[in-house]
C-alpha positions in Angstrom: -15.8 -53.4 -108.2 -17.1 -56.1 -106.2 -20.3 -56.4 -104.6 -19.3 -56.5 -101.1 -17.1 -53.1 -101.9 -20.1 -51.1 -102.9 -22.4 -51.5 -99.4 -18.9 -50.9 -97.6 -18.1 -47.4 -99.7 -21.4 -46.1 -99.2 -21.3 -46.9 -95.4 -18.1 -45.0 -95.1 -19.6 -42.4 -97.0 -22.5 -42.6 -94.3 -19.8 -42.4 -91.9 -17.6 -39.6 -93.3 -20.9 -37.5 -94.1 -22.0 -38.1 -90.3 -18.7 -37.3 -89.2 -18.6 -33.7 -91.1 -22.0 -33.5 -89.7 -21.1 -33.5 -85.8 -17.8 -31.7 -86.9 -19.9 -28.6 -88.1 -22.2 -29.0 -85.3 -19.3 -29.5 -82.8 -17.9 -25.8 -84.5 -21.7 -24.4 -84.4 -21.6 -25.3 -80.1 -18.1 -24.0 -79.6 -19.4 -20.5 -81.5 -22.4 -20.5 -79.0 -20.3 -21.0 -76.2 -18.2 -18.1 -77.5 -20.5 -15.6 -78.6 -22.6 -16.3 -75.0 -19.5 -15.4 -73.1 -18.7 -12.3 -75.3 -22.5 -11.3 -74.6 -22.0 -12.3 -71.0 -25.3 -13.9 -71.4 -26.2 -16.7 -68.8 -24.5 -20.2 -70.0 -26.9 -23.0 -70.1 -27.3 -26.1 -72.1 -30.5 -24.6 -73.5 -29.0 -21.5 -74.5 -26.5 -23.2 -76.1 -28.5 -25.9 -77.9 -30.5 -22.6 -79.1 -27.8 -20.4 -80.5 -25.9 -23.7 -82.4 -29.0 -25.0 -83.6 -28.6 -28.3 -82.2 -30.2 -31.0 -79.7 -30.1 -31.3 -76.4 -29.7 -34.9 -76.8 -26.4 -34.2 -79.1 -25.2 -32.1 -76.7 -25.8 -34.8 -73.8 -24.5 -37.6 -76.4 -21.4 -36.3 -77.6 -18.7 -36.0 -75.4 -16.5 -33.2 -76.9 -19.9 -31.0 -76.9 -20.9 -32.3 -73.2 -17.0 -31.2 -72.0 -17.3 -28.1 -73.7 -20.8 -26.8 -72.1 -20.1 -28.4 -69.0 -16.4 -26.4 -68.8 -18.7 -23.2 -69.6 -21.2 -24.0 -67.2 -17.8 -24.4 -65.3 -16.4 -21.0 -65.8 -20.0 -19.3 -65.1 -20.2 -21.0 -62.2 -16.9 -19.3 -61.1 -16.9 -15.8 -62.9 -20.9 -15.7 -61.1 -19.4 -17.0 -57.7 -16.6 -14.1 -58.1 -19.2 -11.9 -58.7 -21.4 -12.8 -55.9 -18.1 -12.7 -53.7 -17.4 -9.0 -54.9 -21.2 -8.1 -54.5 -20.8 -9.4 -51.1 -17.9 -7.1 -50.2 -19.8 -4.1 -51.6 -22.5 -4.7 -49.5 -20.4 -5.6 -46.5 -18.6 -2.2 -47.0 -21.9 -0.5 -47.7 -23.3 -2.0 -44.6 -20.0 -1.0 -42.9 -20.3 2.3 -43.8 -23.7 3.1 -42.6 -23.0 1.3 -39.6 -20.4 3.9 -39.3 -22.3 7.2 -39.7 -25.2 5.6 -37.8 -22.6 5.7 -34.6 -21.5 8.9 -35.3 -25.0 10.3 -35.8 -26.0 8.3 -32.8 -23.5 10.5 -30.8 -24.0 12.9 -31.8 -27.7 13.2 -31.1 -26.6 11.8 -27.5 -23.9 14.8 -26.8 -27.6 17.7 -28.6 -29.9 15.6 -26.2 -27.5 16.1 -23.1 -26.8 19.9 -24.1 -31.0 20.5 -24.9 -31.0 18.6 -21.1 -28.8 21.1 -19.4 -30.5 24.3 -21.3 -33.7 22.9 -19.8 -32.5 22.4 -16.4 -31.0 26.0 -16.7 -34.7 27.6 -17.8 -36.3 25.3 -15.2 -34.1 27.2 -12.7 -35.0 30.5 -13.6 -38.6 29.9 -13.6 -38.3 28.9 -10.1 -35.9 31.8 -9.3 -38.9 34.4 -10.6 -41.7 32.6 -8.8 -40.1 32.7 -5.9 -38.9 36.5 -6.1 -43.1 37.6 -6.4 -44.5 38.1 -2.9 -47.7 38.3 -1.8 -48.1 41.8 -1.9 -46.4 42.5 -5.2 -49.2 39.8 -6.1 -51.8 41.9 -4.7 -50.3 44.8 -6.6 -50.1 43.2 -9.9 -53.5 42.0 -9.4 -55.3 45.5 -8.7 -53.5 46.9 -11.7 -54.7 44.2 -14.4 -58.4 44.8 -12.6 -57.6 49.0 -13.3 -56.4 48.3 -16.9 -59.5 46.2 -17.3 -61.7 48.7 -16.5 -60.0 51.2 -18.3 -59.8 49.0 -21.4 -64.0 49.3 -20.9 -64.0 52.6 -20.9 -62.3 53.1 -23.7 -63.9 51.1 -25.5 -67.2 52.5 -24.6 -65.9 56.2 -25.3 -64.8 54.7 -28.4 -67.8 53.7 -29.5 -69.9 56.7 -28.2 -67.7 59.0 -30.8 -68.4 56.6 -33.4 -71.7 57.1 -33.5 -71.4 60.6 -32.7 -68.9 60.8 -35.8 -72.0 59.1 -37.8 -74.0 61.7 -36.6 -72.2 64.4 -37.7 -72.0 63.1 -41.2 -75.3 62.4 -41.5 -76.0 65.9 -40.5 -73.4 66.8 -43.1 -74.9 65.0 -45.6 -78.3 67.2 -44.9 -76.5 70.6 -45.2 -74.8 69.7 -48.1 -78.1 69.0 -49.9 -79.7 72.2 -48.8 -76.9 73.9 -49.5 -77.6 72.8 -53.1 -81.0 73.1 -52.6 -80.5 76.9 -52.1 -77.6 77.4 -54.2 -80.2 76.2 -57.4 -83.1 78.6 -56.0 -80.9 81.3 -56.5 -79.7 80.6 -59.5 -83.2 79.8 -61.0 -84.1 83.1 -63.1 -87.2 85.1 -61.4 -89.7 83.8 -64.0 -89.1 80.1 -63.5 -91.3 78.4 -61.2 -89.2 76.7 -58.4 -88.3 72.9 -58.8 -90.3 71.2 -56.5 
């Protein structure tokens, strides 16, 4: 072996080492890439410099990793648009819909508003009807009579109260004669001997 062989085999040693080196790495970011997708985890050069334990200058430096995140950035980008775009129809749907029932509840509060209209046009018409059917001496008549009930209501209430207190009265009195009923019933049974409890 030569000298100028020997700085030569270790630089393609160098080379062949470095070149396993982004080969494993290049593996490591296409895993990433995979397993993010599978996870349907957000794609980003971060996340995948994370998850393949790279740089994010090797991943801005080599072209076979840049192709590769930028193609899932890519396809993120798309699947997030079509999802956006489906969201979008949900909501226009959604929005659709209650725009819908909001109409229909709209009318139908309009056709209860017009019927609670004509019952209170209807009501209206029969309170004039009855205040026009009261003359003034059916007036008069009803007048006199409230005044007599009033009075009467007095009365009662006064003869009410009159034989409540005669009723208190009576069993006050009641309460007297039953204690000298008592009173009278323990004289007599008292043997003759026996003074007389005072």
């Amino acid at each position: 072996m030569t000298i100028g062989t020997a700085p030569q085999a270790r630089t393609a040693a160098t080379l062949a080492a470095r070149h396993r080196k982004t080969e494993t790495a290049l593996g490591r970011v296409h895993e990433a890439i995979a397993r993010l997708r599978r996870e349907k985890a957000q794609v980003s050069v971060a996340a995948v410099g994370r998850r393949a334990s790279v740089s994010r200058t090797f991943l801005y430096d080599n072209p076979q990793a840049r192709a590769a995140v930028a193609a899932a950035l890519a396809e993120a980008g798309n699947q997030r648009h079509r999802t956006l775009a489906d969201q979008d129809d949900e909501r226009e749907a959604t929005w659709r819909e209650r725009a819908l029932n909001a109409e229909g509840a709209l009318k139908s509060a309009h056709a209860e508003i017009q019927s609670q209209r004509t019952r209170i046009g209807e009501l209206l018409g029969q309170v004039r009807d009855l205040q026009t059917e009261w003359t003034e001496e059916t007036l008069q008549r009803i007048t006199t009579e409230n005044t007599a009930l009033k009075q009467r209501v007095r009365q009662l209430t006064t003869d009410n109260r009159t034989l409540d207190e005669r009723l208190k009265a009576a069993r006050t009195n009641l309460r007297f004669q039953d204690r000298r009923v008592a009173d009278l019933e323990a004289r007599i049974a008292a043997p003759a001997g026996e003074p007389e409890a005072p």
